[in-house]
C-alpha positions as CSV (number, residue, x, y, z in Angstrom):
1,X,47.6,61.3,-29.9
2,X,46.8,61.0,-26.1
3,X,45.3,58.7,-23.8
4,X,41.8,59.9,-24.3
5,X,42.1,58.4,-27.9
6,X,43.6,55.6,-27.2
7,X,40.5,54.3,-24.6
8,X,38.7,55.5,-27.8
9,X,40.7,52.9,-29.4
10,X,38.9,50.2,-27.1
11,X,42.2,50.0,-25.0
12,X,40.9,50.3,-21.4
13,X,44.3,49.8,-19.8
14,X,45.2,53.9,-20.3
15,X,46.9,54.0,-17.3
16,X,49.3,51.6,-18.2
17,X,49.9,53.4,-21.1
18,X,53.2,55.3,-21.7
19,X,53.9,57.8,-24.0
20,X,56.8,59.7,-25.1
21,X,58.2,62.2,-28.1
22,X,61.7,61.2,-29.4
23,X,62.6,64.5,-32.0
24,X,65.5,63.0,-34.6
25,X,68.7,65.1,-34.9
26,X,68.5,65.2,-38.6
27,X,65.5,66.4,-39.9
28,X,62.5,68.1,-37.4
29,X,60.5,65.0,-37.3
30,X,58.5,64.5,-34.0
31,X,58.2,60.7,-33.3
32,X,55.5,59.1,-30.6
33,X,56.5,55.8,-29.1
34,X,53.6,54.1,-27.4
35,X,54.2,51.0,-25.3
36,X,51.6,49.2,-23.7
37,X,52.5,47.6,-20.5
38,X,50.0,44.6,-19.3
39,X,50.9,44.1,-15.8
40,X,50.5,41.2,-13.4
41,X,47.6,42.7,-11.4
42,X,45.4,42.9,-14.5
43,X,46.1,38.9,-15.7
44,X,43.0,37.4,-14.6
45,X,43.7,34.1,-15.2
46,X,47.2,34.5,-13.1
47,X,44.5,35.3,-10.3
48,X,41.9,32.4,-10.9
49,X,45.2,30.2,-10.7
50,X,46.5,31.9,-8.0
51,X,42.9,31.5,-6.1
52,X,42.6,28.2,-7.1
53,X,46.0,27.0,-5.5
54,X,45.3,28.5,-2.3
55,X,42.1,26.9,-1.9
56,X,43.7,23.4,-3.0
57,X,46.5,24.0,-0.6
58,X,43.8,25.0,2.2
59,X,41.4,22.0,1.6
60,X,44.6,19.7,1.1
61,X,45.6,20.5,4.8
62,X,42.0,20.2,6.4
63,X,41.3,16.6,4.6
64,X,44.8,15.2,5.5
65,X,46.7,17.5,8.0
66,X,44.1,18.6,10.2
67,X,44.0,16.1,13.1
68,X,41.0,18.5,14.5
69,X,36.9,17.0,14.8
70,X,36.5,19.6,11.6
71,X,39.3,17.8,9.8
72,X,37.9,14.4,10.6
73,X,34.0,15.5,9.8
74,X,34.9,16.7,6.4
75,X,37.8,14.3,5.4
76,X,34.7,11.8,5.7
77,X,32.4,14.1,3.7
78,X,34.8,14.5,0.8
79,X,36.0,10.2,1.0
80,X,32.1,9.6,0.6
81,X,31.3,12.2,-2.4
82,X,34.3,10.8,-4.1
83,X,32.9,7.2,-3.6
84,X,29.7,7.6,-4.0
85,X,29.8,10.0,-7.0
86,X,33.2,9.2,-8.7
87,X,35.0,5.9,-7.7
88,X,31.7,3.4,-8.5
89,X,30.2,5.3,-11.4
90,X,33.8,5.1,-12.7
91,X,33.7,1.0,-11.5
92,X,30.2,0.8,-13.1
93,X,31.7,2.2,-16.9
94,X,34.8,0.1,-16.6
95,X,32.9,-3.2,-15.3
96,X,30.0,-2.8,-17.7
97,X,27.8,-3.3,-14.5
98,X,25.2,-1.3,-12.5
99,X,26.1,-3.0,-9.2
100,X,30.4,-4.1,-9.6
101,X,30.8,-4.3,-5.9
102,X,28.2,-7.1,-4.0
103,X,27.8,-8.0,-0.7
104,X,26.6,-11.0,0.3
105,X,23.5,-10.9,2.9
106,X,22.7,-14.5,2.8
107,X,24.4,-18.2,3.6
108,X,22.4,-19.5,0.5
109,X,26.1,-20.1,-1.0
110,X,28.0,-21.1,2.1
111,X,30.2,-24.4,2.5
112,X,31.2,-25.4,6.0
113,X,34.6,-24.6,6.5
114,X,37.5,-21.8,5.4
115,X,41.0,-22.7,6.9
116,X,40.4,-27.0,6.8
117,X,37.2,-26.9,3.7
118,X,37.1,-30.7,2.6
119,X,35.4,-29.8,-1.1
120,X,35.1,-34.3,-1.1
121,X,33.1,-34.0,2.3
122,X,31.1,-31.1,1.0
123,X,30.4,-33.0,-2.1
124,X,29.3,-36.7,-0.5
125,X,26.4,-34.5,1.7
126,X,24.9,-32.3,-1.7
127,X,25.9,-34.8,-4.5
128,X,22.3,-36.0,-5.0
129,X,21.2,-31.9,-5.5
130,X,23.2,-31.7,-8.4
131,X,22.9,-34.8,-9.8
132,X,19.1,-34.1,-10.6
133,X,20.4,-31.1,-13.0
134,X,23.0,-33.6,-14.3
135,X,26.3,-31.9,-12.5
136,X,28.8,-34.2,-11.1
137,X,31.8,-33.8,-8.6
138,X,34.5,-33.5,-11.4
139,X,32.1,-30.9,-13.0
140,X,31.4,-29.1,-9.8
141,X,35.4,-29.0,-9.5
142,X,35.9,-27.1,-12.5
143,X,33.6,-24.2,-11.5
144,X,34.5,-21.0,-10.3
145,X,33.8,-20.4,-6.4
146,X,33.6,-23.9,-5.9
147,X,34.4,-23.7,-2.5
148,X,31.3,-21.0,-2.4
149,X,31.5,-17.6,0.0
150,X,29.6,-16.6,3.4
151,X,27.9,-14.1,4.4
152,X,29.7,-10.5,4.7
153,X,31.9,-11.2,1.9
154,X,32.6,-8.5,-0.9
155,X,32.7,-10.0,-4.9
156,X,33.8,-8.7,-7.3
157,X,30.8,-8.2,-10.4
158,X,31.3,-7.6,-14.3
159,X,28.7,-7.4,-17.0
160,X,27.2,-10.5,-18.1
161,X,26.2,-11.3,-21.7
162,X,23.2,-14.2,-21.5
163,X,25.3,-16.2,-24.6
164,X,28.5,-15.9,-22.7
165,X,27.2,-17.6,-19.6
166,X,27.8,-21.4,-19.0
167,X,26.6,-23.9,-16.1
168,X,28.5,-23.4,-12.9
169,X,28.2,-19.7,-13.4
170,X,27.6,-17.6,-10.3
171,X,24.8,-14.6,-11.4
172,X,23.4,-11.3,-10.1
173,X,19.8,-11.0,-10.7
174,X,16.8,-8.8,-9.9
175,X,14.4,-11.1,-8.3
176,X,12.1,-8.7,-7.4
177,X,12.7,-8.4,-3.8
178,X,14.3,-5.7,-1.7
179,X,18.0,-7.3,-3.2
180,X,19.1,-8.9,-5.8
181,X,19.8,-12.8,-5.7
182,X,23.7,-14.3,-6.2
183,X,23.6,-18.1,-7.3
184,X,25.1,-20.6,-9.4
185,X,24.1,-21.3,-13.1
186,X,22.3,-24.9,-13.3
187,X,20.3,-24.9,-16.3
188,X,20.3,-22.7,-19.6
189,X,18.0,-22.9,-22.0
190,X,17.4,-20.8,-25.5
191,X,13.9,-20.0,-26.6
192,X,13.3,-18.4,-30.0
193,X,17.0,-16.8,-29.5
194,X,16.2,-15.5,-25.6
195,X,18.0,-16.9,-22.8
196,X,16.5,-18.5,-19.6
197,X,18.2,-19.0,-16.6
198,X,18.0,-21.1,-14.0
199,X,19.7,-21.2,-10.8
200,X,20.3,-22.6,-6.7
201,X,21.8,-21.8,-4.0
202,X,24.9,-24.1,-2.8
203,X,23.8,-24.3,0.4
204,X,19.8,-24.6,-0.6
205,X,17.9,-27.6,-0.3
206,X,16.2,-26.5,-3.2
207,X,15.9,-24.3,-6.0
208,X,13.2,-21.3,-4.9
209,X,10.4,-20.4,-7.3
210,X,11.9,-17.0,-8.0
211,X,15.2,-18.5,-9.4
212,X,13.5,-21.4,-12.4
213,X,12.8,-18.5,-14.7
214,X,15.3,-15.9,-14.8
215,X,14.8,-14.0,-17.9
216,X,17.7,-12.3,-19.7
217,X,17.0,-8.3,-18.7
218,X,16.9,-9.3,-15.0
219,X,20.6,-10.1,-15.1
220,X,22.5,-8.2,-13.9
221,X,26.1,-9.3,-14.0
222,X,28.3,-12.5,-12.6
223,X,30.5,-12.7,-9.9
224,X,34.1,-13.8,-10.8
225,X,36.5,-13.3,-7.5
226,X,35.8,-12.2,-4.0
227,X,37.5,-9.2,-2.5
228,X,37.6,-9.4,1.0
229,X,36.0,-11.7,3.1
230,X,33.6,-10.6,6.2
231,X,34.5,-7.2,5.4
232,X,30.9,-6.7,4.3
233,X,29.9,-7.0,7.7
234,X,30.9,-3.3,8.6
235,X,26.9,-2.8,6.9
236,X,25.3,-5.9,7.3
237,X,25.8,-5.0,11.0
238,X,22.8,-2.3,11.1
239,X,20.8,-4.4,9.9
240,X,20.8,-7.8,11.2
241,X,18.4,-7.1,13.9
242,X,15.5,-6.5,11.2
243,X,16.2,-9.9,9.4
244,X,14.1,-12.7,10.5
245,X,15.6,-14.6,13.3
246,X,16.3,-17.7,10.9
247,X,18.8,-15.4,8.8
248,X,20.5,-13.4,11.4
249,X,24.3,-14.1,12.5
250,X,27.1,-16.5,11.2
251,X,26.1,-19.1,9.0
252,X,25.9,-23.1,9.2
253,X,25.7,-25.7,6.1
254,X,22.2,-27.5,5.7
């Protein structure tokens, strides 16, 4: 046997192959030991891994190490795909929600003060709002941001089932505008097993035509904690100058 018949064999490696005779003492026997010898230079997974780690190690110094404007430009690049593309689709799958991360653009749900907020003074000037949907100040006290949020803050959103919400509720909802709407739950009713909705603003006069029939597929989730407040301001920022002058800047309780 030579080399030629072992690439016959479908061995292509023939120049790693070694071959040598070994004659026995005994008898005049003519023995051919053939070893195969699979080098490092041929593992191609050894050099995908070995590629891979140098271009890890390479991209690891440029987004974190590399104080250069190159560093900076694509350590933002690779923070936004990872945001954008990974972070809130994972948020979305764990929350149950399109839209787990809200920022508030309005003062529809503001209440006049943060450090010194007197929830009895707040109470005595929009008791007789609530009291037409049959919600009084011990009610009130029992629901969750009773002490409302302002504009810029970030909430926190999870999926909302229609017969898991309750008065006092705050919702997301597609409203048909360019956003969606976030108010409290003031009336629900069930008609032939479908849930209606209706809603107001804390800080409203009045409930707006958009918010008395909120059907059950324009939910879109509920509010339950804020992040971080005025941090949503880093965006709402860029924007304020196209608002109407009546909505632009910090907010004030009617």
């Amino acid at each position: 046997m030579d080399i030629k018949d072992i690439k016959k064999a479908g061995i292509d490696d023939a120049e790693e192959i070694k071959i040598k005779k070994i004659k026995t003492k005994g008898k005049n026997i003519d023995v051919e030991e053939i070893s195969i010898k699979r080098g490092e230079k041929k593992c191609k997974v050894c050099k995908l891994l070995n590629y891979l780690k140098k271009f890890w190690d390479k991209l690891w110094f440029i987004l974190w190490k590399d104080d250069s404007l190159k560093g900076w430009f694509f350590s933002i690049i690779f923070l936004f795909i990872l945001i954008k593309f990974i972070f809130f689709p994972a948020l979305s799958l764990v929350t149950g929600t399109a839209l787990p991360l809200a920022i508030v653009e309005s003062c529809s749900m503001y209440h006049e003060g943060v450090i010194f907020y007197d929830y009895d003074n707040w109470w005595q000037g929009h008791e007789s709002k609530y009291l037409n949907y049959e919600i009084e100040k011990n009610n009130f006290a029992d629901f969750v941001f009773k002490n409302g949020f302002n504009k810029g803050d970030i909430l926190f959103i999870i999926g909302a089932k229609p017969e898991k919400l309750k008065i006092g509720d705050v919702i997301i909802f597609n409203a048909g505008q360019q956003n969606p709407v976030i108010h409290r739950v003031i009336s629900i009713e069930n008609q032939n097993g479908s849930y209606i909705f209706s809603t107001i603003g804390d800080n409203n006069n009045g409930q707006l035509s958009l918010e008395k029939n909120i059907k059950e597929e324009q939910l879109m989730g509920k509010a339950i904690f804020k992040i971080a407040p005025y941090i949503g301001w880093g965006k709402l920022i860029f924007f304020e100058g196209a608002r109407d002058s009546s909505q632009r800047g910090f907010c004030k309780e009617n």
